[in-house]
mmJSON file of the N, C-alpha and C atoms, coordinates in Angstrom:
{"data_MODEL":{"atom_site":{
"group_PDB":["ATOM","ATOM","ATOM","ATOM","ATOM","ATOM","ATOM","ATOM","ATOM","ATOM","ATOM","ATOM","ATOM","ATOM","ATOM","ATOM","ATOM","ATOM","ATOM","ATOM","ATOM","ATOM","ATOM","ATOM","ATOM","ATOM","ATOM","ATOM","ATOM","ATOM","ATOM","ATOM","ATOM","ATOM","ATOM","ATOM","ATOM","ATOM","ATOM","ATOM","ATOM","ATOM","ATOM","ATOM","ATOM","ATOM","ATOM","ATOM","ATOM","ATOM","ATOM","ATOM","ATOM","ATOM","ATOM","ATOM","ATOM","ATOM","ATOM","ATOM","ATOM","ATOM","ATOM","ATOM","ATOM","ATOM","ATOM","ATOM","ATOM","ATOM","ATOM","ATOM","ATOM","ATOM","ATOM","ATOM","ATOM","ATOM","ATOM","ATOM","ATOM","ATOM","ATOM","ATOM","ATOM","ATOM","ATOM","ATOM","ATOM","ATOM","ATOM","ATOM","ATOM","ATOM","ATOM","ATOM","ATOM","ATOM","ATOM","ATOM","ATOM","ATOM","ATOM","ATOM","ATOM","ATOM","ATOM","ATOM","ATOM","ATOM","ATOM","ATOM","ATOM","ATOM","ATOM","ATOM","ATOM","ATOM","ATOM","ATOM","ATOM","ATOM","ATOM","ATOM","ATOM","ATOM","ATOM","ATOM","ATOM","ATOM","ATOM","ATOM","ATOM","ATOM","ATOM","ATOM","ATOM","ATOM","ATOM","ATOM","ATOM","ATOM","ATOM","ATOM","ATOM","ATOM","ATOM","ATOM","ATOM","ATOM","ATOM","ATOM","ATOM","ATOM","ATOM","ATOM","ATOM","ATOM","ATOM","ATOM","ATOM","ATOM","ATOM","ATOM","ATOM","ATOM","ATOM","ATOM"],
"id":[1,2,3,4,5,6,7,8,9,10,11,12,13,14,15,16,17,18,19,20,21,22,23,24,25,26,27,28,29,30,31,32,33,34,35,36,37,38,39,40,41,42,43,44,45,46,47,48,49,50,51,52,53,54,55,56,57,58,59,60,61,62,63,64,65,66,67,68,69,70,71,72,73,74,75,76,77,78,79,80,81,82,83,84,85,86,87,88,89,90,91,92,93,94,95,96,97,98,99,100,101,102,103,104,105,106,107,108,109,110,111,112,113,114,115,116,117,118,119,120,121,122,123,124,125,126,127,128,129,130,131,132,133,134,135,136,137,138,139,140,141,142,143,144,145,146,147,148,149,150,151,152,153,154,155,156,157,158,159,160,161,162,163,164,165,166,167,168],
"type_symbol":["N","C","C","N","C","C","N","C","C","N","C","C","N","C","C","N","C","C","N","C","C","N","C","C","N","C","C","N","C","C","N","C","C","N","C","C","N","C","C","N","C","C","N","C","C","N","C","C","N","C","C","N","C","C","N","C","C","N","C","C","N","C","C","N","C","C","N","C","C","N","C","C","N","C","C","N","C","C","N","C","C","N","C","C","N","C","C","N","C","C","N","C","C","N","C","C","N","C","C","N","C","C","N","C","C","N","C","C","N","C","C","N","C","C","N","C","C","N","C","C","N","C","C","N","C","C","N","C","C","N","C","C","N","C","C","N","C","C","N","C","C","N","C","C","N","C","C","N","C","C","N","C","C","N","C","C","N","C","C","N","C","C","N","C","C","N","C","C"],
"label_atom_id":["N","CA","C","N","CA","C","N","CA","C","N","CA","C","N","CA","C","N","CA","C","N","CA","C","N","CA","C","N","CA","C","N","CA","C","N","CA","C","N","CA","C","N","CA","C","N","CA","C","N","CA","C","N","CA","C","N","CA","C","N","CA","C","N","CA","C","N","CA","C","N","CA","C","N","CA","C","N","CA","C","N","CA","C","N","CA","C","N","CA","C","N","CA","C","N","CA","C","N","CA","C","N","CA","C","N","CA","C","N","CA","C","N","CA","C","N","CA","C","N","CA","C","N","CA","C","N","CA","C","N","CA","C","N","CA","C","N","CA","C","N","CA","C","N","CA","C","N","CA","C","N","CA","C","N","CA","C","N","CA","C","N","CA","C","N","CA","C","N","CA","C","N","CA","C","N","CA","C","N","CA","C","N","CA","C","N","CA","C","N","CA","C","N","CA","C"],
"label_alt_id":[null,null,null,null,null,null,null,null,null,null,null,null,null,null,null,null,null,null,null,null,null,null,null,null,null,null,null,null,null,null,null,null,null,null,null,null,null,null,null,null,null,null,null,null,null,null,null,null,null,null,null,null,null,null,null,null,null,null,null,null,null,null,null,null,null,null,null,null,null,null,null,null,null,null,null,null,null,null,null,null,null,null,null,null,null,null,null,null,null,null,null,null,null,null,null,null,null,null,null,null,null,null,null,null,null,null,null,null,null,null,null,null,null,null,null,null,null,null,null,null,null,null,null,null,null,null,null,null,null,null,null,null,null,null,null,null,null,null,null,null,null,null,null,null,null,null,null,null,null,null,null,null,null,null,null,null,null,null,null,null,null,null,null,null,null,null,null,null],
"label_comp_id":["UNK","UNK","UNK","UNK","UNK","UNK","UNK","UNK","UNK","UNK","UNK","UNK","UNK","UNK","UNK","UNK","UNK","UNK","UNK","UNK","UNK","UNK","UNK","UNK","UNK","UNK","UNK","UNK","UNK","UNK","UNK","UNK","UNK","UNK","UNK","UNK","UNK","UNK","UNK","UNK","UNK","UNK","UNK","UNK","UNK","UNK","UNK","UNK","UNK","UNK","UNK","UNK","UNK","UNK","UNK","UNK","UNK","UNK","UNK","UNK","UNK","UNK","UNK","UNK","UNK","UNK","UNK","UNK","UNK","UNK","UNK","UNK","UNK","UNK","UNK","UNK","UNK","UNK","UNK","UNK","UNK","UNK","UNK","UNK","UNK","UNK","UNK","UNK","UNK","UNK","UNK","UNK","UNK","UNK","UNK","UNK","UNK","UNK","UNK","UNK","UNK","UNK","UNK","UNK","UNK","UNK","UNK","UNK","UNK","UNK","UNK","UNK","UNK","UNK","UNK","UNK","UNK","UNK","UNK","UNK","UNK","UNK","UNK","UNK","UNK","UNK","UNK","UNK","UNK","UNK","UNK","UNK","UNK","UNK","UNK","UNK","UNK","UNK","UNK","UNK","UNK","UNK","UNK","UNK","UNK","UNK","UNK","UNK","UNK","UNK","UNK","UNK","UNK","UNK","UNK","UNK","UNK","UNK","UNK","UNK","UNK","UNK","UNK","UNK","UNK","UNK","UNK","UNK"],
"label_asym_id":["A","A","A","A","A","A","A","A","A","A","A","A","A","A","A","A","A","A","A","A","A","A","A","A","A","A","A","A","A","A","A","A","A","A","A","A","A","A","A","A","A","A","A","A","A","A","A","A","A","A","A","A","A","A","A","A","A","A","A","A","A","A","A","A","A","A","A","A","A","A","A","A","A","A","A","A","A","A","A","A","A","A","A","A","A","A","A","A","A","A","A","A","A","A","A","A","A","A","A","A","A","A","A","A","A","A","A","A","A","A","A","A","A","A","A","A","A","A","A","A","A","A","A","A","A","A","A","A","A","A","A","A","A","A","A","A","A","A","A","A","A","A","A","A","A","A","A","A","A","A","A","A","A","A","A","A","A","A","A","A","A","A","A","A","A","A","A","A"],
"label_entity_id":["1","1","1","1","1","1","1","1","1","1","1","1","1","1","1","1","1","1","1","1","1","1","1","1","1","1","1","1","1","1","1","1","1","1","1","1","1","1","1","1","1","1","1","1","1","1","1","1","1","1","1","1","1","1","1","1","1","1","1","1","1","1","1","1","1","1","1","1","1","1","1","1","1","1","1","1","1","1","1","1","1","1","1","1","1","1","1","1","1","1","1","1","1","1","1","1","1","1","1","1","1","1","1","1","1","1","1","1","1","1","1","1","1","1","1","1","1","1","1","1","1","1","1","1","1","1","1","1","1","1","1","1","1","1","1","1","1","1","1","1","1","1","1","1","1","1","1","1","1","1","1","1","1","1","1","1","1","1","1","1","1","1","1","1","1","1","1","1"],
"label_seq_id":[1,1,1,2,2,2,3,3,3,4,4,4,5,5,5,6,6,6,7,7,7,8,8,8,9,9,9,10,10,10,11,11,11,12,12,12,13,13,13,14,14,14,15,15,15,16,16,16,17,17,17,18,18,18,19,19,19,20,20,20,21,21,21,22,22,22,23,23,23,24,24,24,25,25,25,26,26,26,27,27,27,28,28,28,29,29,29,30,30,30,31,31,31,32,32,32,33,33,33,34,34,34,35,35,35,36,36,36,37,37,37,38,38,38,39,39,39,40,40,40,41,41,41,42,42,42,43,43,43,44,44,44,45,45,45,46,46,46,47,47,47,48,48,48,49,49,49,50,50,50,51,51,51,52,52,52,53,53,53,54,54,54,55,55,55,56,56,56],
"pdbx_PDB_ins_code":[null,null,null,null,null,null,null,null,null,null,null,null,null,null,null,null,null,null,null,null,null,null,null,null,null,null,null,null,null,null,null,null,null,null,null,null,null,null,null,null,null,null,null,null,null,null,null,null,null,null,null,null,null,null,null,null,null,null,null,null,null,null,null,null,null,null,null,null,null,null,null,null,null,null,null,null,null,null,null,null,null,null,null,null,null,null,null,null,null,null,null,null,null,null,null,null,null,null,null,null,null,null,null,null,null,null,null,null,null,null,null,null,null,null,null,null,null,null,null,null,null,null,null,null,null,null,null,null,null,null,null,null,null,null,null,null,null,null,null,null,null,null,null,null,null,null,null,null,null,null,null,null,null,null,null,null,null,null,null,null,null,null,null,null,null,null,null,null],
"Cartn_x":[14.653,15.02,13.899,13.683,12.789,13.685,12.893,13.225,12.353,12.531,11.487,12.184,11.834,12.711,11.659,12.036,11.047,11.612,11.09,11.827,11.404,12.779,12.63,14.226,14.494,15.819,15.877,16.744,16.233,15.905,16.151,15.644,14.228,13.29,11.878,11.572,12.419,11.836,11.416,9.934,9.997,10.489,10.516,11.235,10.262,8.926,8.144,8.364,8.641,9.108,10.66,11.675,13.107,12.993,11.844,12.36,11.227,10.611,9.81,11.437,12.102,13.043,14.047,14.257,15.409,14.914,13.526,12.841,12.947,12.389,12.298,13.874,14.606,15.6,17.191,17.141,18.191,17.946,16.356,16.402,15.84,14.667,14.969,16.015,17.219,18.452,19.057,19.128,19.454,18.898,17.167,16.405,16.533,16.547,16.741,18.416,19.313,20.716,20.442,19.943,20.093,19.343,18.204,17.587,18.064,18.885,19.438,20.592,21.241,22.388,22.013,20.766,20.351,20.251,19.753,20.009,20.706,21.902,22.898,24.561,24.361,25.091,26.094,26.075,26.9,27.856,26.981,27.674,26.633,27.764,26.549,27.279,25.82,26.992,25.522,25.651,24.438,25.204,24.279,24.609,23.468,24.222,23.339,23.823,22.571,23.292,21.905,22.871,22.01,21.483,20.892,20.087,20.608,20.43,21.222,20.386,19.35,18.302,19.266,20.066,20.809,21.747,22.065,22.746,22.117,20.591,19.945,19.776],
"Cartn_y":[0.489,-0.156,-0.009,-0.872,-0.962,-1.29,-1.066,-1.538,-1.104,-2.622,-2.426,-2.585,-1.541,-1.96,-2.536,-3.004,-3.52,-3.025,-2.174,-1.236,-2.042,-2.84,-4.161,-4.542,-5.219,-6.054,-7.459,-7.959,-9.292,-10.133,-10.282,-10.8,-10.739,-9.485,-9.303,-9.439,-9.95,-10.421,-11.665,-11.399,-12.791,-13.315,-14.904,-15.478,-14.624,-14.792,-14.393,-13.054,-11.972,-10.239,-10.873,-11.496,-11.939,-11.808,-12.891,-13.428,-12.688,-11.681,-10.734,-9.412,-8.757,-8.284,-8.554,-10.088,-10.264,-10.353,-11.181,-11.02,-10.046,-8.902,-7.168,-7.037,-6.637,-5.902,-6.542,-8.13,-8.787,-9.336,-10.107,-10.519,-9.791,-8.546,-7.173,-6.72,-6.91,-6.297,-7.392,-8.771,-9.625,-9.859,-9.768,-10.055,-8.787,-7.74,-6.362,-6.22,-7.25,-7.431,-8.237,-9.448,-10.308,-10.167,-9.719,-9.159,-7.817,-6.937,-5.835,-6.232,-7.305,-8.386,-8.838,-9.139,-9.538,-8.704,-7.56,-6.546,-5.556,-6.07,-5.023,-5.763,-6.542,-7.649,-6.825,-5.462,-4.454,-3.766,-4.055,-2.813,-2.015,-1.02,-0.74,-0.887,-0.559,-0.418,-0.281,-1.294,-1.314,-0.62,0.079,0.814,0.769,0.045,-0.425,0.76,1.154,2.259,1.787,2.062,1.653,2.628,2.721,3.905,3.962,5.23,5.949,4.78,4.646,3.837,2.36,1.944,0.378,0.881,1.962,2.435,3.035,3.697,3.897,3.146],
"Cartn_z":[6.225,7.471,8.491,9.374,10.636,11.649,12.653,14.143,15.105,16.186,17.135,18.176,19.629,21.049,22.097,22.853,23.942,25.321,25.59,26.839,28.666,28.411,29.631,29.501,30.805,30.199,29.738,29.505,29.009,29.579,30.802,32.545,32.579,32.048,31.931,30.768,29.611,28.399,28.086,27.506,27.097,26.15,25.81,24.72,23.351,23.451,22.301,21.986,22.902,22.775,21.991,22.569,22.161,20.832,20.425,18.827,18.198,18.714,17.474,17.242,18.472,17.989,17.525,17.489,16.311,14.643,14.758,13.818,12.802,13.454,12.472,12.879,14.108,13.775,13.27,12.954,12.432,11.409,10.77,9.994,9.331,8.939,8.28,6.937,7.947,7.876,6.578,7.046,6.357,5.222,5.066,3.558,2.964,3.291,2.675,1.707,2.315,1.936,0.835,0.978,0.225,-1.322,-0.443,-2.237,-2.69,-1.954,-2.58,-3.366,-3.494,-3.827,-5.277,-4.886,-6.464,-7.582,-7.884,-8.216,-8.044,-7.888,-7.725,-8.152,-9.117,-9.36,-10.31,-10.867,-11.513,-10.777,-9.407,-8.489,-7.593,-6.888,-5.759,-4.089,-3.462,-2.22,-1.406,0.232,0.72,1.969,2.636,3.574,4.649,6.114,7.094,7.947,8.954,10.311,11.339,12.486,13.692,14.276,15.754,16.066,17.46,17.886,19.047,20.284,19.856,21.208,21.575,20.872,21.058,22.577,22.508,24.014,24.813,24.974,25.871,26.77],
"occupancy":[1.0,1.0,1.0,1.0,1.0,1.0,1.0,1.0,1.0,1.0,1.0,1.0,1.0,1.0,1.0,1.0,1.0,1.0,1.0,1.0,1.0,1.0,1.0,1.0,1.0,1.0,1.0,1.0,1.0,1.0,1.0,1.0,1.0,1.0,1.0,1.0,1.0,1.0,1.0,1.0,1.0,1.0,1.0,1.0,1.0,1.0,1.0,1.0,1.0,1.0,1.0,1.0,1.0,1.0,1.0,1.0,1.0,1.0,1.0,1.0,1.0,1.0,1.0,1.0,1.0,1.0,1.0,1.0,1.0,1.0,1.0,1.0,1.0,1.0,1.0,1.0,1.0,1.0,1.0,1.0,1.0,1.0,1.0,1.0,1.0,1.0,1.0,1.0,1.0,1.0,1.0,1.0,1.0,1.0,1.0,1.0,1.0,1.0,1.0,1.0,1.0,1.0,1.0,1.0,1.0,1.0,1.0,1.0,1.0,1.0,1.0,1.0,1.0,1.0,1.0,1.0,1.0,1.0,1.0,1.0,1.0,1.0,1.0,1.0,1.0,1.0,1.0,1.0,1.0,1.0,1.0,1.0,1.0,1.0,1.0,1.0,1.0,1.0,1.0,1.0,1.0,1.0,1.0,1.0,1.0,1.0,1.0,1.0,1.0,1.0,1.0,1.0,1.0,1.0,1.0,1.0,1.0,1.0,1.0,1.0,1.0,1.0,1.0,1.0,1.0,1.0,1.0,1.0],
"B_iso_or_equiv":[0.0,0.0,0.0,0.0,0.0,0.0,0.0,0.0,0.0,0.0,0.0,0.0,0.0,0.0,0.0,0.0,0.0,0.0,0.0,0.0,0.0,0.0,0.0,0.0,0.0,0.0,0.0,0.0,0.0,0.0,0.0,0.0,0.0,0.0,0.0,0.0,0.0,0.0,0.0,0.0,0.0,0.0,0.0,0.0,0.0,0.0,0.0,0.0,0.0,0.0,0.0,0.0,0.0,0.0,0.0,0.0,0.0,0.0,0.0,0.0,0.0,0.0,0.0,0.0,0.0,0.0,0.0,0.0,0.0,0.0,0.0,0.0,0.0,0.0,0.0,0.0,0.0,0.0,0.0,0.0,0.0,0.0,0.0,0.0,0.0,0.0,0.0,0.0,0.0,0.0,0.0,0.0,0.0,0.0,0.0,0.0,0.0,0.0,0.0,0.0,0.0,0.0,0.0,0.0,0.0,0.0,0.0,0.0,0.0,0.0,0.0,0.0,0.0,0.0,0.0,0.0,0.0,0.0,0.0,0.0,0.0,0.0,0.0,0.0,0.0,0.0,0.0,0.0,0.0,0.0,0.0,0.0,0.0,0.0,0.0,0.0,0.0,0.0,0.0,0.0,0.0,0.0,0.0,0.0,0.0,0.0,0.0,0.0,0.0,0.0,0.0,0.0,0.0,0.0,0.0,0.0,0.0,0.0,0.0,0.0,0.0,0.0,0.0,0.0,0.0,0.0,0.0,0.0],
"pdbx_formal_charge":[null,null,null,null,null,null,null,null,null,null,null,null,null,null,null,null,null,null,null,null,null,null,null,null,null,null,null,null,null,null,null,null,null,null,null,null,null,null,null,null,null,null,null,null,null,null,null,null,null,null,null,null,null,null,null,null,null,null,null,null,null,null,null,null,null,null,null,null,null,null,null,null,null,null,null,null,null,null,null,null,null,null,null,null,null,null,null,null,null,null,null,null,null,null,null,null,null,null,null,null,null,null,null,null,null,null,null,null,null,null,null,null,null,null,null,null,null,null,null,null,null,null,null,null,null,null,null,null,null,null,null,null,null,null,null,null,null,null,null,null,null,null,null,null,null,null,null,null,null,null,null,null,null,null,null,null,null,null,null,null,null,null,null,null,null,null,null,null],
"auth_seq_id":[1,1,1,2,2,2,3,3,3,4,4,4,5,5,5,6,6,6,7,7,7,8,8,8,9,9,9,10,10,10,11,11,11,12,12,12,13,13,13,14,14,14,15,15,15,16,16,16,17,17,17,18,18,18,19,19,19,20,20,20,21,21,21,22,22,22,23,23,23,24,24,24,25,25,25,26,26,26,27,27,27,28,28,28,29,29,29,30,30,30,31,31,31,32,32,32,33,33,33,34,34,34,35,35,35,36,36,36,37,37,37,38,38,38,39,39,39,40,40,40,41,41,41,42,42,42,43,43,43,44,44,44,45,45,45,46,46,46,47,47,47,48,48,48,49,49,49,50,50,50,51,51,51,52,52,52,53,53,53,54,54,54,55,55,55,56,56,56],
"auth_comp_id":["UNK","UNK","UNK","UNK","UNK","UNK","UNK","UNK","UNK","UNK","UNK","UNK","UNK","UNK","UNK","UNK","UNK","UNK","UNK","UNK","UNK","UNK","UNK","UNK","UNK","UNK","UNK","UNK","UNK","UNK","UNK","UNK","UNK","UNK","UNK","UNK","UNK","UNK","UNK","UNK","UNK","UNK","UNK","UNK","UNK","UNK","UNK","UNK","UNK","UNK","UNK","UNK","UNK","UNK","UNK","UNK","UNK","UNK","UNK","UNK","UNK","UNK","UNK","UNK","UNK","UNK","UNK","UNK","UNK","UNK","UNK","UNK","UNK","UNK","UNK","UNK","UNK","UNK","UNK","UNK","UNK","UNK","UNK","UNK","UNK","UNK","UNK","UNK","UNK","UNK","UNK","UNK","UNK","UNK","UNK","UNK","UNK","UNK","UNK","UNK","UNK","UNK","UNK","UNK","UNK","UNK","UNK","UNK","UNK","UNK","UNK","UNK","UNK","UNK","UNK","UNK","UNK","UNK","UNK","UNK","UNK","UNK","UNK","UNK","UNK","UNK","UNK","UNK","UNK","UNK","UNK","UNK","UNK","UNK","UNK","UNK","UNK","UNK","UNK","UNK","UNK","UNK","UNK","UNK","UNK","UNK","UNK","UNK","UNK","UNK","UNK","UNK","UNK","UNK","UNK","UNK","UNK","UNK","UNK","UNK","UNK","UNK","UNK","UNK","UNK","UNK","UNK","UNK"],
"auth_asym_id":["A","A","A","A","A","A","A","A","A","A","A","A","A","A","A","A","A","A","A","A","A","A","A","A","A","A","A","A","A","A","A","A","A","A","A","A","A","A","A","A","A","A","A","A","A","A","A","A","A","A","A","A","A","A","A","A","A","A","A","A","A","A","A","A","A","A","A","A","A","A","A","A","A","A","A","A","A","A","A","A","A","A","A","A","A","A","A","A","A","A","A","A","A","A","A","A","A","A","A","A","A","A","A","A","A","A","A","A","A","A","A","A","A","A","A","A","A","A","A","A","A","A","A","A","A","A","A","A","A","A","A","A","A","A","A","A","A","A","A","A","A","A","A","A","A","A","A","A","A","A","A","A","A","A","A","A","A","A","A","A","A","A","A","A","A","A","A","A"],
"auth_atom_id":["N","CA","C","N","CA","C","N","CA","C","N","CA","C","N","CA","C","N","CA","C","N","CA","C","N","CA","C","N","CA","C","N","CA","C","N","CA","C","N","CA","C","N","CA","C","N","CA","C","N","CA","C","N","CA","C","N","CA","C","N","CA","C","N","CA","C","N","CA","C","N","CA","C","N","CA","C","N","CA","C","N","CA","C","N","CA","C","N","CA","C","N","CA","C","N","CA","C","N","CA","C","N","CA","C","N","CA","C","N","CA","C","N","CA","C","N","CA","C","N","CA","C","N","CA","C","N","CA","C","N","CA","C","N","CA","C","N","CA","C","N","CA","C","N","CA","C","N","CA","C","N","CA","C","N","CA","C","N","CA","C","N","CA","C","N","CA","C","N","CA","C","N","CA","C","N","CA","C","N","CA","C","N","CA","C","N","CA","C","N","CA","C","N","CA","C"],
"pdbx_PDB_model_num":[1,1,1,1,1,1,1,1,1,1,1,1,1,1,1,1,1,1,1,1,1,1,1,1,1,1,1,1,1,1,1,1,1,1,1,1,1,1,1,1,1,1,1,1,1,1,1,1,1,1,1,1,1,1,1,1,1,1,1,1,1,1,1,1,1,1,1,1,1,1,1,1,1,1,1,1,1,1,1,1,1,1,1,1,1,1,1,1,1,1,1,1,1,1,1,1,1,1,1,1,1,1,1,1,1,1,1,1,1,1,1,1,1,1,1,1,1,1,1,1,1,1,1,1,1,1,1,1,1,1,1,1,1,1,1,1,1,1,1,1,1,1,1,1,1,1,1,1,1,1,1,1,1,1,1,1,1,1,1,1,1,1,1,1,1,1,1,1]
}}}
């Protein structure tokens, strides 16, 4: 897993800061699923967790 924060609110974000952190920290999340899916077609179990910084 990765993740990136941009320590601003979204008022001082730009669109280009916006869509580099959805980038790494949503779509990441999503290709790491999808190809863990493929190989894991027996079984298995993917396990996502977030980080204390999403409520700072």
């Amino acid at each position: 897993n990765a993740a990136i924060i941009r320590d601003r609110t979204i008022s001082k974000m730009s669109r280009e800061e916006w869509d580099d952190v959805l980038s790494v920290n949503l779509s990441g999340v999503f290709n790491c699923c999808k190809h863990g899916l493929e190989v894991m077609r027996e079984g298995g179990a993917i396990v996502s967790f977030g980080s204390i910084a999403a409520i700072q």
